[in-house]
C-alpha positions in Angstrom: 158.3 136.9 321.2 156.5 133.6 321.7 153.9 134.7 319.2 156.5 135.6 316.8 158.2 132.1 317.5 154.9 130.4 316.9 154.1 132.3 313.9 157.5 131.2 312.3 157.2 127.5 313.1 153.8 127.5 311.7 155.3 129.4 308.2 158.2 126.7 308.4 155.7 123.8 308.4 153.8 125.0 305.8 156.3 125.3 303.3 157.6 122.0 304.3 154.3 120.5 303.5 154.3 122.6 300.4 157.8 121.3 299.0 156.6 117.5 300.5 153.7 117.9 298.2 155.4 119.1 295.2 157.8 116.1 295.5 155.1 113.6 296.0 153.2 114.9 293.2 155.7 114.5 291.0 156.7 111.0 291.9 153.0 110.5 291.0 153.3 111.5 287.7 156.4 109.7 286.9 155.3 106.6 288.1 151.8 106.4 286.4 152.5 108.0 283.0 152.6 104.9 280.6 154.9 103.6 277.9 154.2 105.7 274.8 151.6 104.1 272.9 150.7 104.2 269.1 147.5 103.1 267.6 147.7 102.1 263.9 145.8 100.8 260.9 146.6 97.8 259.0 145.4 96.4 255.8 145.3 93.0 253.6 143.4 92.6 250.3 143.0 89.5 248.4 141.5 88.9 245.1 139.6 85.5 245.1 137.1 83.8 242.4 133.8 82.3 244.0 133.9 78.4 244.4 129.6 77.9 244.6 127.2 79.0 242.4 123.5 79.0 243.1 121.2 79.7 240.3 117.7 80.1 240.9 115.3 79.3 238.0 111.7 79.9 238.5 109.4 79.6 235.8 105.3 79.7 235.1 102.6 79.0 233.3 99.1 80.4 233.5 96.2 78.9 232.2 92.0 78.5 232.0 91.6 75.0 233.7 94.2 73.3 236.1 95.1 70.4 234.3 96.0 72.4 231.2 98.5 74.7 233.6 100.0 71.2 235.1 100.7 69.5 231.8 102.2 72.7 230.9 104.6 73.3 234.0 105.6 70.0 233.7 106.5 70.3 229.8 108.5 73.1 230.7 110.2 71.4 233.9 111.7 68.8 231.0 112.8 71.9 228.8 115.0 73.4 231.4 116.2 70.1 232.7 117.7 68.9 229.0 118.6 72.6 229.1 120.8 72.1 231.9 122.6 68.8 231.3 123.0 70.0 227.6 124.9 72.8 229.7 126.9 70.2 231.6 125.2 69.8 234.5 124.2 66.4 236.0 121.2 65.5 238.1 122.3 65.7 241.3 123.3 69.2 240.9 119.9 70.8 240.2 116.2 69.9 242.3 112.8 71.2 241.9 111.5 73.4 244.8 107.9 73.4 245.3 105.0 74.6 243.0 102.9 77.6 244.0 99.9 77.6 242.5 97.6 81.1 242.3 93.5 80.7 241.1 92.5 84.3 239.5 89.5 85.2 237.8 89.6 87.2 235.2 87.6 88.5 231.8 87.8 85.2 229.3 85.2 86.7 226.5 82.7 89.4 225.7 79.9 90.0 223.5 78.4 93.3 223.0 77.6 94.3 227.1 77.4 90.8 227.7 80.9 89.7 229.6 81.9 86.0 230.8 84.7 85.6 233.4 86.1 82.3 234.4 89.1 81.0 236.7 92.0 80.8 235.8 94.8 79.2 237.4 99.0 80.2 237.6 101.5 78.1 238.5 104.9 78.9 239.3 108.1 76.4 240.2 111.8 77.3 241.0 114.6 74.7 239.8 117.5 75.6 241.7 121.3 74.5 240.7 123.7 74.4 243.1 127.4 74.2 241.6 130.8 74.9 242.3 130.7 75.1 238.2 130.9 78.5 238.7 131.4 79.5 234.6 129.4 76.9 233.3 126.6 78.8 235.2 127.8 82.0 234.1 127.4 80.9 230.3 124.1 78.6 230.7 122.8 82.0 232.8 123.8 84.1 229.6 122.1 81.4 226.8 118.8 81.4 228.7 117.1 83.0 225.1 117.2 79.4 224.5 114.2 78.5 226.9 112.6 81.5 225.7 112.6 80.3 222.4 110.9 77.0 223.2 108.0 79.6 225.4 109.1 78.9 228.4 108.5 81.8 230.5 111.0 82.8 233.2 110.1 85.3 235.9 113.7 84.7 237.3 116.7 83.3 236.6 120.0 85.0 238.3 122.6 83.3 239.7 124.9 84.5 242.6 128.2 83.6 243.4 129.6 83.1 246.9 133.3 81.9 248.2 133.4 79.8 251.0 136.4 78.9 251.7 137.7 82.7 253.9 138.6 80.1 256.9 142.1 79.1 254.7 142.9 82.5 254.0 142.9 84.0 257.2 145.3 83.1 258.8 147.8 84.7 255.7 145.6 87.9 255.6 145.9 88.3 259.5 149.5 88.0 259.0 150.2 90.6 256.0 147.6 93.5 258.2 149.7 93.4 261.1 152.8 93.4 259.4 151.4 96.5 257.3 150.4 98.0 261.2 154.3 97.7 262.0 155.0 99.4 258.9 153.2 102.3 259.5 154.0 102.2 263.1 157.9 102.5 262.4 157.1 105.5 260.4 155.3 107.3 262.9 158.5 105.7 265.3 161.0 107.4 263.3 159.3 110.6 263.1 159.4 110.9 267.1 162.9 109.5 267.3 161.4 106.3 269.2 161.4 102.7 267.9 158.2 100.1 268.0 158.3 97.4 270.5 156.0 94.2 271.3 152.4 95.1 270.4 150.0 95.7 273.6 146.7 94.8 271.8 145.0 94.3 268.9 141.6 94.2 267.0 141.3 91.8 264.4 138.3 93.5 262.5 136.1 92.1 259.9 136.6 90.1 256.9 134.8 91.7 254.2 134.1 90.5 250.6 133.5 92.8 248.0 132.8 92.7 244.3 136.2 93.2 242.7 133.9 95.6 239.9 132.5 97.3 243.4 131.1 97.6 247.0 127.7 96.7 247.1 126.5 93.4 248.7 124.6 93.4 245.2 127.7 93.3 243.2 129.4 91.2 245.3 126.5 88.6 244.7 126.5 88.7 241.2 130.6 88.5 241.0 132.6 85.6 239.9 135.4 88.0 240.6 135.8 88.9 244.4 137.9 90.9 246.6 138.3 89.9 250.3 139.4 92.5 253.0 140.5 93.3 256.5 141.9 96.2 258.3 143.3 95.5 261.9 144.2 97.8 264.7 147.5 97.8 266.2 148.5 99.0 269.2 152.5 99.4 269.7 154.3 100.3 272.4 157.4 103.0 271.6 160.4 103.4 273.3 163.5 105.8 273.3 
């Protein structure tokens, strides 16, 4: 009979633990499952003109002796300068870079098998304008069959565009991608039958600008016309 009594209290206490367990268990659960969370997307677009232009004009000259090749890079140095201030643009807006200057050799003459080579000599200078003139650069950039004309030989000459001034928009855009988050997060809240509370994080993202004509950073260059972009992540709590 003891054995039988033993054998009973030891089935009693294990079921006790058992049901203990279960109840602990579940207390667990409860008390670590979070406040329903939802993650969403928000977005702010802006369309903007650039505010600085840069225009890089590099132009060069080859010729048989050095001094021929100077007076000529400076003759055309004078074109593109009255070129420019004909186009409204004063002094201080455009500078010379420096001159790089490349000796060659090549074939000058030939008689019968007889062949005579001699140096010769290229130089090369960049006059850059730096505006916030934007379409005055824009038009000059589109008349450049004027230096052309006058054999000036350009071996590049196209401008980009840039806006600097994303600091003062920010703060809006910020604003208008979280309020697009709550939007889409009370969607989602009315779906489950829960409402969005106070928001437990966020990710601001990056500001991107794009070319309002496409997506490429080369478009965007080239672009008065700009399009600047965020898209933030939102996370809301939800409750009953």
């Amino acid at each position: 009979m003891q054995s039988v009594a033993t054998f009973l209290s030891a089935c009693i206490l294990a079921a006790a633990i058992c049901v203990a367990s279960f109840f602990v268990r579940e207390g667990l659960i409860r008390f670590n499952t979070p406040l329903g969370v939802v993650s969403v997307k928000g977005l702010a677009e802006k369309d903007v003109e650039a505010d600085l232009g840069v225009w890089r004009i590099s132009h060069t000259v080859k010729e048989w002796d050095l001094p021929t090749a100077r007076q000529k890079l400076q003759a055309n140095q004078q074109i593109i300068e009255a070129f420019l201030k004909q186009n409204g643009f004063a002094a201080e807006e455009y500078a010379r870079k420096s001159i790089n200057l490349y000796q060659g050799r090549e074939l000058a003459t030939q008689t019968g098998d007889v062949q005579e080579y001699k140096n010769t000599y290229e130089m090369t200078q960049t006059i850059t304008v730096r505006s916030p003139k934007v379409r005055d650069i824009e038009k000059a950039a589109q008349n450049t069959f004027a230096l052309i004309a006058q054999d000036v030989l350009l071996t590049n000459s196209d401008p980009v565009y840039m806006y600097t001034k994303l600091n003062d928009i920010k703060p809006d855009m910020i604003t208008q991608a979280t309020q697009n988050a709550r939007e889409a997060a009370q969607r989602f809240a009315q779906d489950s039958n829960s409402k969005v509370g106070k928001i437990m994080s966020a990710d601001q993202g990056w500001f991107n600008i794009l070319s309002a004509y496409g997506s490429d950073t080369e478009a965007e260059q080239v672009s008065i016309e700009k399009k600047v972009r965020v898209i933030t992540t939102v996370n809301f709590s939800l409750v009953d």
